[in-house]
Gaussian input, Z-matrix of N, CA and C with variables (Angstrom, degrees):
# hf/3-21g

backbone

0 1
 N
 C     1     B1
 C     2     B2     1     A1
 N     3     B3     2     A2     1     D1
 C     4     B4     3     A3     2     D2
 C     5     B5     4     A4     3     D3
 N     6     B6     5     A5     4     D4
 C     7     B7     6     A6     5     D5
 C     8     B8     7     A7     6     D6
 N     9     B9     8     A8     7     D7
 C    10    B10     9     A9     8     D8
 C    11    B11    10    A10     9     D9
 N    12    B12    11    A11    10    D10
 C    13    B13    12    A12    11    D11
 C    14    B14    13    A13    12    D12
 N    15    B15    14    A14    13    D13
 C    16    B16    15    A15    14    D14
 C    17    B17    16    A16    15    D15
 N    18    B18    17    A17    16    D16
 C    19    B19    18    A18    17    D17
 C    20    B20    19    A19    18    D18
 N    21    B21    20    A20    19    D19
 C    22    B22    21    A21    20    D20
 C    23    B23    22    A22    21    D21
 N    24    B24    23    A23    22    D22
 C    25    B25    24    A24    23    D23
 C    26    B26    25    A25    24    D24
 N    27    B27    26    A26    25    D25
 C    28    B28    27    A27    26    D26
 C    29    B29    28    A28    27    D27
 N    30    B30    29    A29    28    D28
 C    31    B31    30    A30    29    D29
 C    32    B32    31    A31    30    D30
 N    33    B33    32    A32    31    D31
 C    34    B34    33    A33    32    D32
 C    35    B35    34    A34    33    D33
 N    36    B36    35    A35    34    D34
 C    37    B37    36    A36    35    D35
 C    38    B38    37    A37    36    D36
 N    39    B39    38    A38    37    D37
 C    40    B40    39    A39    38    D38
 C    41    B41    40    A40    39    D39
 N    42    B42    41    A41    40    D40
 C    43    B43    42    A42    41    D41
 C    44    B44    43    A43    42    D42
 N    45    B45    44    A44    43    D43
 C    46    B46    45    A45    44    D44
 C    47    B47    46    A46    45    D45
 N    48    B48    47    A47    46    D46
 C    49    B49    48    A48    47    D47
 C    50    B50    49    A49    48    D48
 N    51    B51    50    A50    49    D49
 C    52    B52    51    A51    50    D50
 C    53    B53    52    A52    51    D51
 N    54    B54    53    A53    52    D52
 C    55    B55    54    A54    53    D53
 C    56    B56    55    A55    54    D54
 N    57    B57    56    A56    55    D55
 C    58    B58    57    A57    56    D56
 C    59    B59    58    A58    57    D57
 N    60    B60    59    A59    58    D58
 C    61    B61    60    A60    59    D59
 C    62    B62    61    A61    60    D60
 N    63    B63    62    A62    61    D61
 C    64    B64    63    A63    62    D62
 C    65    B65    64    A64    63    D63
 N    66    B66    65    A65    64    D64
 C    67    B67    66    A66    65    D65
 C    68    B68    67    A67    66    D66
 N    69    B69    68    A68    67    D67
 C    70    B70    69    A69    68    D68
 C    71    B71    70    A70    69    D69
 N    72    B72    71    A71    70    D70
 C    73    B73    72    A72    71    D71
 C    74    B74    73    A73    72    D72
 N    75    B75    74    A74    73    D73
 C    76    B76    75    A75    74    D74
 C    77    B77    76    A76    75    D75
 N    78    B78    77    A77    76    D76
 C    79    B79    78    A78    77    D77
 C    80    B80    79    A79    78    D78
 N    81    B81    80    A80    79    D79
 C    82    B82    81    A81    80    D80
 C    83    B83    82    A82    81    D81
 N    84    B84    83    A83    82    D82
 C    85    B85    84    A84    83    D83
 C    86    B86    85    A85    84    D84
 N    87    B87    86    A86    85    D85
 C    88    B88    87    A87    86    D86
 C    89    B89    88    A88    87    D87
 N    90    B90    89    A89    88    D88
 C    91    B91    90    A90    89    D89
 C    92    B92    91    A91    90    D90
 N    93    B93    92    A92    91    D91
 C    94    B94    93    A93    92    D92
 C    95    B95    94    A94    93    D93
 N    96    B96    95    A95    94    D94
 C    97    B97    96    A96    95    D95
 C    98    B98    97    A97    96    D96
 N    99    B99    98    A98    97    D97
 C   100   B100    99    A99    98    D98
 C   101   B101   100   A100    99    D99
 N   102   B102   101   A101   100   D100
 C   103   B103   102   A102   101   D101
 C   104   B104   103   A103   102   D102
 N   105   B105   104   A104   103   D103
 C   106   B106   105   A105   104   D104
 C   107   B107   106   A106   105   D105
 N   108   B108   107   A107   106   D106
 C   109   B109   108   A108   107   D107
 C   110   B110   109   A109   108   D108
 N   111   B111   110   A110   109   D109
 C   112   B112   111   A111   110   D110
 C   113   B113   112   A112   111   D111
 N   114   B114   113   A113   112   D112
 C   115   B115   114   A114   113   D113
 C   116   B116   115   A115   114   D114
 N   117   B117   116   A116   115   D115
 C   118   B118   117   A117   116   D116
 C   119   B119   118   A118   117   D117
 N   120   B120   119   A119   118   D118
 C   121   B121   120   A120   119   D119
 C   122   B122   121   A121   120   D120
 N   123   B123   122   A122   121   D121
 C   124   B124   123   A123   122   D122
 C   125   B125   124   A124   123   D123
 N   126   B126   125   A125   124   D124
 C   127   B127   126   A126   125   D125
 C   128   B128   127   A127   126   D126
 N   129   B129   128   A128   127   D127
 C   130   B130   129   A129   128   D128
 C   131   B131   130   A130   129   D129
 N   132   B132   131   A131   130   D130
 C   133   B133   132   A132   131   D131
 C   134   B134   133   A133   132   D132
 N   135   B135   134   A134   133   D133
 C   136   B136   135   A135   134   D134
 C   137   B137   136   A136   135   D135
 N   138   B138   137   A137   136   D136
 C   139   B139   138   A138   137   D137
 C   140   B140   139   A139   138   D138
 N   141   B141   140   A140   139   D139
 C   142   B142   141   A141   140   D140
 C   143   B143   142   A142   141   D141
 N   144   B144   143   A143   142   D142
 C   145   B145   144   A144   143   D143
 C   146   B146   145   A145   144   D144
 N   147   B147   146   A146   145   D145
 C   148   B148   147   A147   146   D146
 C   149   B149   148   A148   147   D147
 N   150   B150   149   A149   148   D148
 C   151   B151   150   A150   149   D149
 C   152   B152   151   A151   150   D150
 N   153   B153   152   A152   151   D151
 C   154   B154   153   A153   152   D152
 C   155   B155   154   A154   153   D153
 N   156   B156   155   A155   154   D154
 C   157   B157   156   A156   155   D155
 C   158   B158   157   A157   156   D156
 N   159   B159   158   A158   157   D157
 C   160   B160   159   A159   158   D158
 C   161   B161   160   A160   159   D159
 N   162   B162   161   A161   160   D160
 C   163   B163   162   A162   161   D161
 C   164   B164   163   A163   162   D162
 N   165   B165   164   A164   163   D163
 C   166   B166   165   A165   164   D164
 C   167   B167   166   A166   165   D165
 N   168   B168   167   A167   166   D166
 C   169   B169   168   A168   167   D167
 C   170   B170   169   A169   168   D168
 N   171   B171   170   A170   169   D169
 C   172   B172   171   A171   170   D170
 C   173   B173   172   A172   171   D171
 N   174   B174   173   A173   172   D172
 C   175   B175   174   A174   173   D173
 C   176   B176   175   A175   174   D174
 N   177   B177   176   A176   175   D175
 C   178   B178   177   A177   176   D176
 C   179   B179   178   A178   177   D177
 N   180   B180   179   A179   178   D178
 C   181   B181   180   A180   179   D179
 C   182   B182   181   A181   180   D180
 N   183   B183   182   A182   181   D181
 C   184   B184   183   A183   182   D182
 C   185   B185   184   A184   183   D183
 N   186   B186   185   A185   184   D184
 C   187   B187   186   A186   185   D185
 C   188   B188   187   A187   186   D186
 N   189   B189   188   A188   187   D187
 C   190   B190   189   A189   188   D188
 C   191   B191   190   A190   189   D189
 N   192   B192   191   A191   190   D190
 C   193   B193   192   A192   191   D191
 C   194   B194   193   A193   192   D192
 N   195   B195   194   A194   193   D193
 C   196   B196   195   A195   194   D194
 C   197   B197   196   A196   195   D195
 N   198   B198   197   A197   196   D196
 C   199   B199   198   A198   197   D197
 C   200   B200   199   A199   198   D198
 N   201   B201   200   A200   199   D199
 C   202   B202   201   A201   200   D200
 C   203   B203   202   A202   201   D201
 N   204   B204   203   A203   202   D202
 C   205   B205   204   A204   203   D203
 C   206   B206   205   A205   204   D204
 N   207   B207   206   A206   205   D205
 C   208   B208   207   A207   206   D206
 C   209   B209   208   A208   207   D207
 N   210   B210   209   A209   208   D208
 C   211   B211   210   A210   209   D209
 C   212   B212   211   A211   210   D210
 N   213   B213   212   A212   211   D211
 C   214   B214   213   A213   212   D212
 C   215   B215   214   A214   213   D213
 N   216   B216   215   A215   214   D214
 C   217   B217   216   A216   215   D215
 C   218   B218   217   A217   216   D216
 N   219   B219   218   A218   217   D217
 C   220   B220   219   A219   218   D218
 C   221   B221   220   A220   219   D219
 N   222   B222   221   A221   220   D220
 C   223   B223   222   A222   221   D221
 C   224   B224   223   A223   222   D222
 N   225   B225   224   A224   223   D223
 C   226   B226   225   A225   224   D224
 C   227   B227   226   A226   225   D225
 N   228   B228   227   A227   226   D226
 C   229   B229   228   A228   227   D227
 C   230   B230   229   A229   228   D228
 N   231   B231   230   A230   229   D229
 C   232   B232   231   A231   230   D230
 C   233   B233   232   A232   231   D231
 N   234   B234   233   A233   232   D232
 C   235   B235   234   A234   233   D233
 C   236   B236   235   A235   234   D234
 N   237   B237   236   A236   235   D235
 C   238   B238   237   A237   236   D236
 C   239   B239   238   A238   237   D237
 N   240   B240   239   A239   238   D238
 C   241   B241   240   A240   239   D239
 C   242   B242   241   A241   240   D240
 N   243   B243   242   A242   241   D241
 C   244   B244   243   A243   242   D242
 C   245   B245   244   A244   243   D243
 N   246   B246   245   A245   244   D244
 C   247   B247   246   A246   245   D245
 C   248   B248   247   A247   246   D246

   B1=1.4433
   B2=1.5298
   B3=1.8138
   B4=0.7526
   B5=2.0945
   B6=1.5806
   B7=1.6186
   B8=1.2937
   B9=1.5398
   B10=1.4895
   B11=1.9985
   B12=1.3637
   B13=1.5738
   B14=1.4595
   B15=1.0872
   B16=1.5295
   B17=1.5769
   B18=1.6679
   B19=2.1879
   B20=0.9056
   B21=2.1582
   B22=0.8292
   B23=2.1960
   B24=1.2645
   B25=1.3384
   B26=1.2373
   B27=2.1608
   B28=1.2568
   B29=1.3482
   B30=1.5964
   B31=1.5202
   B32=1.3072
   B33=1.5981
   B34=1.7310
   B35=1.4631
   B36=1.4667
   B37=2.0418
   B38=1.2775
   B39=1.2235
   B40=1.5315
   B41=1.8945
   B42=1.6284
   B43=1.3036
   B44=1.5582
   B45=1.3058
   B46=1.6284
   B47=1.4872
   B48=1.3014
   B49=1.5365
   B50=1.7882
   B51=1.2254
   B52=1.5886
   B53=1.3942
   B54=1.2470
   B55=1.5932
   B56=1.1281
   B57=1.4997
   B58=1.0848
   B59=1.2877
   B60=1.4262
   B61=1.6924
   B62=1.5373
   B63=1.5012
   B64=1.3387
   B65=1.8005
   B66=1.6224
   B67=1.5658
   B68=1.6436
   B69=0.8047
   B70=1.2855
   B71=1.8354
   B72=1.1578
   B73=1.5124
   B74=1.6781
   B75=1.4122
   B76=0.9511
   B77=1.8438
   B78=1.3721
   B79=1.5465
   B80=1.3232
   B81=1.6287
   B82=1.6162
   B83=1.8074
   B84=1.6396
   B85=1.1280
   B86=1.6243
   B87=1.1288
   B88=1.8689
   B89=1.2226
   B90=1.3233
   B91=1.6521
   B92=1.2987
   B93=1.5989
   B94=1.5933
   B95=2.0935
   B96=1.1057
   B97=0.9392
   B98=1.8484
   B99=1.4722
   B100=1.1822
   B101=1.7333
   B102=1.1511
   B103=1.4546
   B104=1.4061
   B105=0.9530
   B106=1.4761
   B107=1.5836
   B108=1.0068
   B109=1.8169
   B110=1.7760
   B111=1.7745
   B112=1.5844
   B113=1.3960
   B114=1.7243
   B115=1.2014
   B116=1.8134
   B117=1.4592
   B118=1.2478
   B119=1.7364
   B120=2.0873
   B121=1.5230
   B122=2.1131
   B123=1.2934
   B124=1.1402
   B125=1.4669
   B126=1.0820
   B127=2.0564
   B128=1.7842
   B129=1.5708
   B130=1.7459
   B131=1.5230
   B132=1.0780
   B133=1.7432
   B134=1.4898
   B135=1.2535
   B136=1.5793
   B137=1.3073
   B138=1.1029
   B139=1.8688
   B140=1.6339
   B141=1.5057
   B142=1.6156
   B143=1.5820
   B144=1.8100
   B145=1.8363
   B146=1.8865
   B147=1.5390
   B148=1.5116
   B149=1.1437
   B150=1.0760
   B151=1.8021
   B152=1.9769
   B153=1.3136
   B154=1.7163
   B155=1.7172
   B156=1.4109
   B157=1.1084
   B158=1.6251
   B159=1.3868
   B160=1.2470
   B161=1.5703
   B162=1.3403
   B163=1.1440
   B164=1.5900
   B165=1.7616
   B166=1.3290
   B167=1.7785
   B168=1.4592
   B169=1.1871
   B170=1.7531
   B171=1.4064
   B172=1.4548
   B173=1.9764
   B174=1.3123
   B175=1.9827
   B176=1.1825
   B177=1.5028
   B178=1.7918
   B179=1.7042
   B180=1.3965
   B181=1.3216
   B182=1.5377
   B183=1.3051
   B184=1.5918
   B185=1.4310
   B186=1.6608
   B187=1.4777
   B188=1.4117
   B189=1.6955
   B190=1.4241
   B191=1.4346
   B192=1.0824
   B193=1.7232
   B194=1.6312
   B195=1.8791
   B196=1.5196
   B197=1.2641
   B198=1.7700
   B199=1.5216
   B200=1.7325
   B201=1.6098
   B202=1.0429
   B203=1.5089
   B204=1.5972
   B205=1.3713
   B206=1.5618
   B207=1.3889
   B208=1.5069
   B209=1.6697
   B210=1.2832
   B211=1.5512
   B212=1.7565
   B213=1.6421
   B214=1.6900
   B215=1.6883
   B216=1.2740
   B217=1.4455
   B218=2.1085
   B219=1.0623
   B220=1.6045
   B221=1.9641
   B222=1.6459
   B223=1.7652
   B224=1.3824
   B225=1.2174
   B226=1.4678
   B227=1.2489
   B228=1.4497
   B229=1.0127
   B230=1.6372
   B231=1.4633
   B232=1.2748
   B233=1.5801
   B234=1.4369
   B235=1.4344
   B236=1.4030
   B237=1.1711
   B238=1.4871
   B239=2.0714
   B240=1.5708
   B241=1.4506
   B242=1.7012
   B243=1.7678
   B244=1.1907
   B245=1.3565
   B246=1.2611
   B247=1.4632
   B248=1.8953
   A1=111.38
   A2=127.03
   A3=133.25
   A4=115.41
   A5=99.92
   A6=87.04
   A7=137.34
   A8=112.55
   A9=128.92
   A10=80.26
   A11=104.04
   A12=92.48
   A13=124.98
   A14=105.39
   A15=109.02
   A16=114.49
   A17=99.40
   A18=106.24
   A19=74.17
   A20=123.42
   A21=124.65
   A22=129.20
   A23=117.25
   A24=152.97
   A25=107.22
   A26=122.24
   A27=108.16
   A28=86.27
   A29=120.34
   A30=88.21
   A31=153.87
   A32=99.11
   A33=120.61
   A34=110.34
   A35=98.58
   A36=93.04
   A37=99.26
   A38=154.24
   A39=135.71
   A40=94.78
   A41=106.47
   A42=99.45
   A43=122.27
   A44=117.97
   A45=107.29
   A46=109.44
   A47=111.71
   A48=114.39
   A49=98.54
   A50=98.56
   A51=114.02
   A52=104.01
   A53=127.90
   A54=105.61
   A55=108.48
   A56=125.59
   A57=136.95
   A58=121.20
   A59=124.46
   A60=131.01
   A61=104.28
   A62=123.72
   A63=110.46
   A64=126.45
   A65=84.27
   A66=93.82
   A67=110.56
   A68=115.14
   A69=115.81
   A70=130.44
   A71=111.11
   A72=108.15
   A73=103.17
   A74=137.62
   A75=109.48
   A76=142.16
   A77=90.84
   A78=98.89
   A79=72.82
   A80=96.39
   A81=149.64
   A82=90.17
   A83=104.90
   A84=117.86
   A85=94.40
   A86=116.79
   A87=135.17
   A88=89.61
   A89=120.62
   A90=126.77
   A91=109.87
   A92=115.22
   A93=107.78
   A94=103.83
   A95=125.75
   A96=105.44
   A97=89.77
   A98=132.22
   A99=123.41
   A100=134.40
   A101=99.75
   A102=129.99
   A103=97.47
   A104=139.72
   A105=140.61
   A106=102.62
   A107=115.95
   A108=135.03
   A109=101.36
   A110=72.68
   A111=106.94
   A112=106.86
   A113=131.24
   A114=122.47
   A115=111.66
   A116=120.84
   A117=97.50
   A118=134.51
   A119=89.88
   A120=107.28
   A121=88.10
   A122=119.83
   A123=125.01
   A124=119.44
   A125=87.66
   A126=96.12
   A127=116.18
   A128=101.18
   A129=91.91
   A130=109.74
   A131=103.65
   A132=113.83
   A133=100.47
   A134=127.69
   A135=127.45
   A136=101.40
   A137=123.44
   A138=129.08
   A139=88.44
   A140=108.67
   A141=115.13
   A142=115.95
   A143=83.35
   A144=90.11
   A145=106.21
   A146=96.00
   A147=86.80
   A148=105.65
   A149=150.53
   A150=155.11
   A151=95.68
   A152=114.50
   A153=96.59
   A154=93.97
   A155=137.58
   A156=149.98
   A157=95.74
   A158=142.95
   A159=151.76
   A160=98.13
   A161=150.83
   A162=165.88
   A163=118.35
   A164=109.23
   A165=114.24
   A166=86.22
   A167=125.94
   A168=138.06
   A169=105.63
   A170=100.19
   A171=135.72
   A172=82.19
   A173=92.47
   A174=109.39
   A175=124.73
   A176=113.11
   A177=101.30
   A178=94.12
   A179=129.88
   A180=116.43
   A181=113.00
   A182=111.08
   A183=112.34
   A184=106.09
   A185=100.19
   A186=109.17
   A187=97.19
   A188=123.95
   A189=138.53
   A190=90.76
   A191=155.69
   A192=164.25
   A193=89.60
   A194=99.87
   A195=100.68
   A196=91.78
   A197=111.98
   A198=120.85
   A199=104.26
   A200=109.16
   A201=96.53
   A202=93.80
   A203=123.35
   A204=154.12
   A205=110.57
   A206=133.89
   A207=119.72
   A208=110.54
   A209=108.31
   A210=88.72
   A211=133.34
   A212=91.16
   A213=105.93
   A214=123.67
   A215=106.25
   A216=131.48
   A217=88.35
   A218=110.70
   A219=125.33
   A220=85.28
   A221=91.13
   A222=125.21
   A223=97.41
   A224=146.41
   A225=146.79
   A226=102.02
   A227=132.94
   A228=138.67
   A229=119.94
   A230=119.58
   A231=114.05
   A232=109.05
   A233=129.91
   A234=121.40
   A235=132.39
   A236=101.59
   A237=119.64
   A238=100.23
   A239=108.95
   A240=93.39
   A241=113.54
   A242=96.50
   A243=94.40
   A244=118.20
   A245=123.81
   A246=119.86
   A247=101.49
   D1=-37.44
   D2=174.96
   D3=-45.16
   D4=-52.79
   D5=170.13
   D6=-55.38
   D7=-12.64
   D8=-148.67
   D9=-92.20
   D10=-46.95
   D11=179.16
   D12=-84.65
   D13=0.33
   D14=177.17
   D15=-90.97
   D16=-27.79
   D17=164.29
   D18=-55.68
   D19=-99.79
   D20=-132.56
   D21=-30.74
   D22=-33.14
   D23=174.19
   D24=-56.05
   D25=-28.84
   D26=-163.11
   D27=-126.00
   D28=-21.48
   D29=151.78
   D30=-98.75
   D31=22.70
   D32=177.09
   D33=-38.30
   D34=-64.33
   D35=-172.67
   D36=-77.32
   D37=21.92
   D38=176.76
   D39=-100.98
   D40=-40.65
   D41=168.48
   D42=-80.41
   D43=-27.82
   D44=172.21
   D45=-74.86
   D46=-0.50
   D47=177.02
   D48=-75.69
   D49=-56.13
   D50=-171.93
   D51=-58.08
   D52=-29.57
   D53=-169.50
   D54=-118.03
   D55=14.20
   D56=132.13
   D57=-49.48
   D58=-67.90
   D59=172.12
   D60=-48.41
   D61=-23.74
   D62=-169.77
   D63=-94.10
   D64=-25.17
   D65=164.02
   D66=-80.93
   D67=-21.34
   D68=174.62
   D69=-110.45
   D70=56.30
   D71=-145.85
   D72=-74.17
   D73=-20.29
   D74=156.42
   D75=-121.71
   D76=62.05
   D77=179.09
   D78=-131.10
   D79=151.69
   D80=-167.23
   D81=-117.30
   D82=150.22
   D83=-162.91
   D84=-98.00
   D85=161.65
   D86=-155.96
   D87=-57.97
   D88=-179.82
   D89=163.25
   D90=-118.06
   D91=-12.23
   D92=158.43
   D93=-88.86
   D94=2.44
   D95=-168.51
   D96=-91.96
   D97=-46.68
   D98=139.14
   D99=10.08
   D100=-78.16
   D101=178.50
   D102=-63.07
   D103=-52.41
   D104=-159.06
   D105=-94.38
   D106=-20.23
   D107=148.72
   D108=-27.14
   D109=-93.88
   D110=-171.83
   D111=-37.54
   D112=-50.67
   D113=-171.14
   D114=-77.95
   D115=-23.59
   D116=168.10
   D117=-69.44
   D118=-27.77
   D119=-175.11
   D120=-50.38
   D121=-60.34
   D122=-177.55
   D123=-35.03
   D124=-89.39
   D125=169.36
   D126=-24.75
   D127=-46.08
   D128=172.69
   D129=-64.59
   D130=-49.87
   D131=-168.31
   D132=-48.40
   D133=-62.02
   D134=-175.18
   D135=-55.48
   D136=-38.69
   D137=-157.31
   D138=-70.42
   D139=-51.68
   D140=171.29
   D141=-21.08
   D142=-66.46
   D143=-155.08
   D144=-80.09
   D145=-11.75
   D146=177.31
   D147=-83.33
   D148=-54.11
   D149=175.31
   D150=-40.65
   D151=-37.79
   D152=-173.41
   D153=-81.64
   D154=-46.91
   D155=-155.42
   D156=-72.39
   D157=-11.68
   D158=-143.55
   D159=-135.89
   D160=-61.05
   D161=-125.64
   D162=-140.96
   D163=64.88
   D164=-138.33
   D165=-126.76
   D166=120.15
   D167=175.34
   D168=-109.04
   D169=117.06
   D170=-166.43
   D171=-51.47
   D172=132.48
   D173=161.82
   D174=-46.12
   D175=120.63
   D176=179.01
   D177=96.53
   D178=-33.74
   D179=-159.12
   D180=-58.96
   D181=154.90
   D182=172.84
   D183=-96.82
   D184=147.56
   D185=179.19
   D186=-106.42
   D187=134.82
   D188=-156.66
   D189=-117.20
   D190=93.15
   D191=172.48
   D192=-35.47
   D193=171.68
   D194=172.16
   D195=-76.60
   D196=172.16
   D197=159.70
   D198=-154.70
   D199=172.22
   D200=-177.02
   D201=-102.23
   D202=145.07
   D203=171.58
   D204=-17.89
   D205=-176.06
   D206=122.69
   D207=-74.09
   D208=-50.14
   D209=-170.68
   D210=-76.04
   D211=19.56
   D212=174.86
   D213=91.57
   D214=13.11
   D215=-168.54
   D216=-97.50
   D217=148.55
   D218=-177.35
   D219=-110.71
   D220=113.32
   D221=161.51
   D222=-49.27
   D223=159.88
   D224=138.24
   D225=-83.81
   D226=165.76
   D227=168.31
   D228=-78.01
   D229=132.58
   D230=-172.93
   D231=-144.12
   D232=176.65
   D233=145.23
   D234=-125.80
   D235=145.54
   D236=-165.37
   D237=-85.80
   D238=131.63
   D239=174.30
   D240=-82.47
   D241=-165.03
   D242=-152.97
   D243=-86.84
   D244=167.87
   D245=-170.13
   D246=-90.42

């Protein structure tokens, strides 16, 4: 059930987009509102490539899950390189 609300969640603004255009059928949307579009689509995209370009796990490496310790302390998850 949980996915059913998480679509629903991603297509909220595609429909408040839509019934926006519909109550209003002939005004055209700002040209800074556009622009201010374009620069967030941007800003994610870089934020993208800097977080992949930043957060780089060596080839072959093993991924070690969390676990709990022997002495009862919770491991974080990490990776170990390769043998």
């Amino acid at each position: 059930m949980a996915y059913l609300l998480e679509f629903l969640l991603f297509l909220s603004p595609f429909a408040l987009f839509a019934l926006w255009q519909r109550l209003n059928p002939g005004r055209e949307v700002a040209g800074a509102v556009v622009w201010l579009l374009l620069a967030g689509v941007g800003c994610g995209i870089a934020g993208a490539v800097w977080y992949a370009r930043s957060v780089r796990i060596e080839a072959g490496a093993i991924y070690v899950p969390a676990h709990v310790g022997p002495d009862g302390r919770v491991v974080p998850g990490h990776t170990v390189p390769p043998k």
